[in-house]
RODO-2510 file (C-alpha; in nm, 4 decimals, decimal comma):
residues 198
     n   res          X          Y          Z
     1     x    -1,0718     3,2783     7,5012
     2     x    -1,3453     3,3330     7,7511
     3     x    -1,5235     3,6074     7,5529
     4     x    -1,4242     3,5603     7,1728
     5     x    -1,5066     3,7477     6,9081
     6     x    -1,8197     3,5921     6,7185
     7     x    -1,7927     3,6195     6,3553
     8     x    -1,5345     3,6137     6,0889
     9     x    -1,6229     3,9761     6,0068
    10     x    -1,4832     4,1008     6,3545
    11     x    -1,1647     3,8893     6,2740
    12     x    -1,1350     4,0612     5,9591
    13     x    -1,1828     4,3867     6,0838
    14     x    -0,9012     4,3699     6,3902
    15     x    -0,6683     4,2024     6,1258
    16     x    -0,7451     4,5430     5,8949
    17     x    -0,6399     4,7590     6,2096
    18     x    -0,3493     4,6344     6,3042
    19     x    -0,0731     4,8554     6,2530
    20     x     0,2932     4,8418     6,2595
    21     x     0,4751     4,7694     6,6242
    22     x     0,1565     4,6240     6,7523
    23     x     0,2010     4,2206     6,8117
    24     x    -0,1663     4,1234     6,6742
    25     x    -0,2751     3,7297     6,6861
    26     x    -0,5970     3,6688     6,5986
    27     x    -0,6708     3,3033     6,6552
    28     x    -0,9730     3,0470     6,5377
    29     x    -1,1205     2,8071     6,7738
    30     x    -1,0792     2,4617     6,6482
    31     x    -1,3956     2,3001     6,5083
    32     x    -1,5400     2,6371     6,4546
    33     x    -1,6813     2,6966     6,0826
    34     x    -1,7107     2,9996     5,8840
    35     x    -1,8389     3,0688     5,5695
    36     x    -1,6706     3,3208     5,4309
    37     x    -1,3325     3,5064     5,3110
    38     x    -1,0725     3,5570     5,5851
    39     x    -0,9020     3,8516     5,4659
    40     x    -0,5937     3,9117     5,5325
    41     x    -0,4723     4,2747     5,4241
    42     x    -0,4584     4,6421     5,4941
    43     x    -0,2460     4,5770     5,7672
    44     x     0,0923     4,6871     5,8504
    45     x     0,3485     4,4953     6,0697
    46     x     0,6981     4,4145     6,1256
    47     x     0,9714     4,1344     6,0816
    48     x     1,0002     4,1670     6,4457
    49     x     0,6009     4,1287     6,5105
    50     x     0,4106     3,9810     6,2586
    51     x     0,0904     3,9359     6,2435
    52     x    -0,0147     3,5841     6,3284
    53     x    -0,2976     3,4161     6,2242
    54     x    -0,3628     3,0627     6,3627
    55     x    -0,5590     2,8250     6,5493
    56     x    -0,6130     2,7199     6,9474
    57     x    -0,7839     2,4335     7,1053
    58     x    -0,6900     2,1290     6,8649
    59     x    -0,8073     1,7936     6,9000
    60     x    -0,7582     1,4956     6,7338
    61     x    -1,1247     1,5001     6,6372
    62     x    -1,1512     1,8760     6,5548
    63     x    -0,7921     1,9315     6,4659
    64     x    -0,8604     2,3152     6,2528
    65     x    -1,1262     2,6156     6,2295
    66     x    -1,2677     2,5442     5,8526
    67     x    -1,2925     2,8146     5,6400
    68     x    -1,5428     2,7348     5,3349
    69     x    -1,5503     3,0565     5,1921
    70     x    -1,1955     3,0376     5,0077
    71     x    -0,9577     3,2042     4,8323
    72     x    -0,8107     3,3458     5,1920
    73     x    -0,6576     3,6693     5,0398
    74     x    -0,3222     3,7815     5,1656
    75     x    -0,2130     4,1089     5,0570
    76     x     0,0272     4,2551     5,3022
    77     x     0,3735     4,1159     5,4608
    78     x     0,5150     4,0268     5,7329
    79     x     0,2844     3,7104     5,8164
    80     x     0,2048     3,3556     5,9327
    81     x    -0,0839     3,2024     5,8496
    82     x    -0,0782     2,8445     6,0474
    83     x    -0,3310     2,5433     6,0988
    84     x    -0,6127     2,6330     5,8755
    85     x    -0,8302     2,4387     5,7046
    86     x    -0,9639     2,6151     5,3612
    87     x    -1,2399     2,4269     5,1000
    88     x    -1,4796     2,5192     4,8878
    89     x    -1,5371     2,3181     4,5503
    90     x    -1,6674     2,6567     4,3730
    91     x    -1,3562     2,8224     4,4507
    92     x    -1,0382     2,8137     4,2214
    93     x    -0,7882     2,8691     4,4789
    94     x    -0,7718     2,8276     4,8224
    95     x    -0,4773     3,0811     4,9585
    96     x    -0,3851     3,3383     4,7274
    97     x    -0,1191     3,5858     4,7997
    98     x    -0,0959     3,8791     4,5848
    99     x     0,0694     4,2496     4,5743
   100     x    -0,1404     4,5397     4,5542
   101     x     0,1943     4,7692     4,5572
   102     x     0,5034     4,8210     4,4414
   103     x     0,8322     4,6922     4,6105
   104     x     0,8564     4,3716     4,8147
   105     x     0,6188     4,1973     4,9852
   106     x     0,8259     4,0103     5,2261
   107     x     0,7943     3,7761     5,5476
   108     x     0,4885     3,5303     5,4112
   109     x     0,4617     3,2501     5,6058
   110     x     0,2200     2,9702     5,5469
   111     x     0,2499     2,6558     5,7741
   112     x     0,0509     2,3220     5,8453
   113     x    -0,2952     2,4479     5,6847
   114     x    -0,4718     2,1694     5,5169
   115     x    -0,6501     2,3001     5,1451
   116     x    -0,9065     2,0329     5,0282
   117     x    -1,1572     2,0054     4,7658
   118     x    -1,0917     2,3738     4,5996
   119     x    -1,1802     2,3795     4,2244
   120     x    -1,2645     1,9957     4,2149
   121     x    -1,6291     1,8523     4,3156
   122     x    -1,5380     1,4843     4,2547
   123     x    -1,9075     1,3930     4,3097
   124     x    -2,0836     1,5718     4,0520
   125     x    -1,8501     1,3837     3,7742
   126     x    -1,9830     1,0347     3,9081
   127     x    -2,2703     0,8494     3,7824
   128     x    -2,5885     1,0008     3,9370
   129     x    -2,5771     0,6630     4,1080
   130     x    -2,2794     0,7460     4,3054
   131     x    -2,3998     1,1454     4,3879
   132     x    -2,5302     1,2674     4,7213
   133     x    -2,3069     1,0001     4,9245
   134     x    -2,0079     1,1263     5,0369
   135     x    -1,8316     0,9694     4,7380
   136     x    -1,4720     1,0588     4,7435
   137     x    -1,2244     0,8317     4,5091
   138     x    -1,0899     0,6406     4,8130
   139     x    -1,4048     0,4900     4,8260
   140     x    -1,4153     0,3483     4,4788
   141     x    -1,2516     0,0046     4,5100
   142     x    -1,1706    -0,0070     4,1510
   143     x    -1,0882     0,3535     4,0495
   144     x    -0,9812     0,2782     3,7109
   145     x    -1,3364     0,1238     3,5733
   146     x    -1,4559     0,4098     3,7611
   147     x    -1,2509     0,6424     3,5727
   148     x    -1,3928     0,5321     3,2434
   149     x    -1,6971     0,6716     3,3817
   150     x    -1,5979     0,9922     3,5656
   151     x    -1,6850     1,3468     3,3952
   152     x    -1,3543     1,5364     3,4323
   153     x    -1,5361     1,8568     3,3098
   154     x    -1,7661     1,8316     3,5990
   155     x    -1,5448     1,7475     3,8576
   156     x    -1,3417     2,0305     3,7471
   157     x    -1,4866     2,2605     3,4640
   158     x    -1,2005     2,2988     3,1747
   159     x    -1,1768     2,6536     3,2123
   160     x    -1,1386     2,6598     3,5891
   161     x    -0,8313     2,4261     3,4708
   162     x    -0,5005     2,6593     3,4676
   163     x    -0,1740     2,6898     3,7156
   164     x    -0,3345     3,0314     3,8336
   165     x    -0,6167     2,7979     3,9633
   166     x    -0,4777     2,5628     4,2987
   167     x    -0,4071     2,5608     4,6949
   168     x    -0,1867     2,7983     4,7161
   169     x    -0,1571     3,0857     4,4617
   170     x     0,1504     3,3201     4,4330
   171     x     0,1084     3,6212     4,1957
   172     x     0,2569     3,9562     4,1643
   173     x    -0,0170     4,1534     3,8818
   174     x     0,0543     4,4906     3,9984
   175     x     0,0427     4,7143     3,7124
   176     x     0,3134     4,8402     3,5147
   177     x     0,2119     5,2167     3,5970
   178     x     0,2328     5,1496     3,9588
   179     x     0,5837     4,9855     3,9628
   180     x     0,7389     4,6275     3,9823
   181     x     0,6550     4,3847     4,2360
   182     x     0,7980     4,0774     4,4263
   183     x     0,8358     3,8414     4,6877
   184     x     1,0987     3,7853     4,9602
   185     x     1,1550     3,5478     5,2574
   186     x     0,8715     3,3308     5,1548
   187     x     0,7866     3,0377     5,3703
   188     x     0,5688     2,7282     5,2375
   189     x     0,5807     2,4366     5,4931
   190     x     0,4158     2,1604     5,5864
   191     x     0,0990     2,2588     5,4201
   192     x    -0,1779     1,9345     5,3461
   193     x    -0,3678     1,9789     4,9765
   194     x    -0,6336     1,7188     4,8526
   195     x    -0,8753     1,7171     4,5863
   196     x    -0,7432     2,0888     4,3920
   197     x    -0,8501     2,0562     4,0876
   198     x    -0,7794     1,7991     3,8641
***
């Protein structure tokens, strides 16, 4: 804590190195921003000792690190990925977990991480009166009249519309050639979503 790493490349970088045996936690000051993708692959690790990434210094004003640069990409096992916060209204998911190889990918743990306004910009389907405030539909008293007027295809383009597309993204695409893929000991808990797509 007193001499942190300074960008989310570093982080990315020591969470590529780790290796298998080696307890690795990178953690993310709270109230800290980054822009782009946290990447979270090309690691090895254990059951035993995972690698953890998380958060430190929470307040009840600054309660997460934001990450605005979403998807987060998790490709390897043996995991936790705990009190994040993950937006970006261009993106179409916010954590997606994927296999790159054959066999299991096992020990995936995402906990407490808060995924808001991925795939939906609620503002740019309101009348050009409403844009550039802040707008968010808890501040429209009478959300049904307002409805009448809301773009849907703007808040959340029609092709950016599918399952694939959402807070949390579970796929296994490895190809056929390379051999099946799955997922074991999977852990979803206590996660926050609002405002993925629509």
């Amino acid at each position: 804590e007193a001499s942190p790493k300074q960008t989310l490349a570093a982080a990315n970088r020591i969470i590529a190195k780790t290796r298998e045996g080696t307890p690795v936690r990178v953690a993310f000051k709270a109230g800290s921003a980054y822009d782009g993708v946290l990447r979270v692959g090309a690691f090895t690790a254990t059951e035993e000792k995972p690698l953890i990434v998380d958060s430190y210094a929470a307040t009840d004003e600054t309660p997460y690190p934001v990450f605005s640069g979403a998807p987060s990409a998790v490709t390897a096992g043996n995991v936790r990925i705990c009190g994040l916060e993950i937006t970006n209204k261009n993106a179409i998911r916010g954590i997606y977990v994927y296999t790159v190889t054959k066999g299991a990918l096992k020990n995936v743990v995402l906990k407490n991480n808060y995924l808001h306004d991925i795939n939906f910009d609620f503002e740019a389907g309101l009348p050009k009166s409403l844009q550039g405030k802040g707008t968010m539909p808890e501040d429209i008293e009478d959300i049904t009249a307002a409805a009448t007027k809301l773009n849907v295809s703007a808040v959340c383009p029609t092709n950016n519309y599918t399952y694939a597309n959402s807070a949390i993204y579970f796929d296994a695409p490895t190809q056929k050639a390379t051999g099946a893929s799955w997922f074991e000991n999977v852990w979803v808990d206590g996660n926050r979503f609002d405002r993925v797509s629509r």
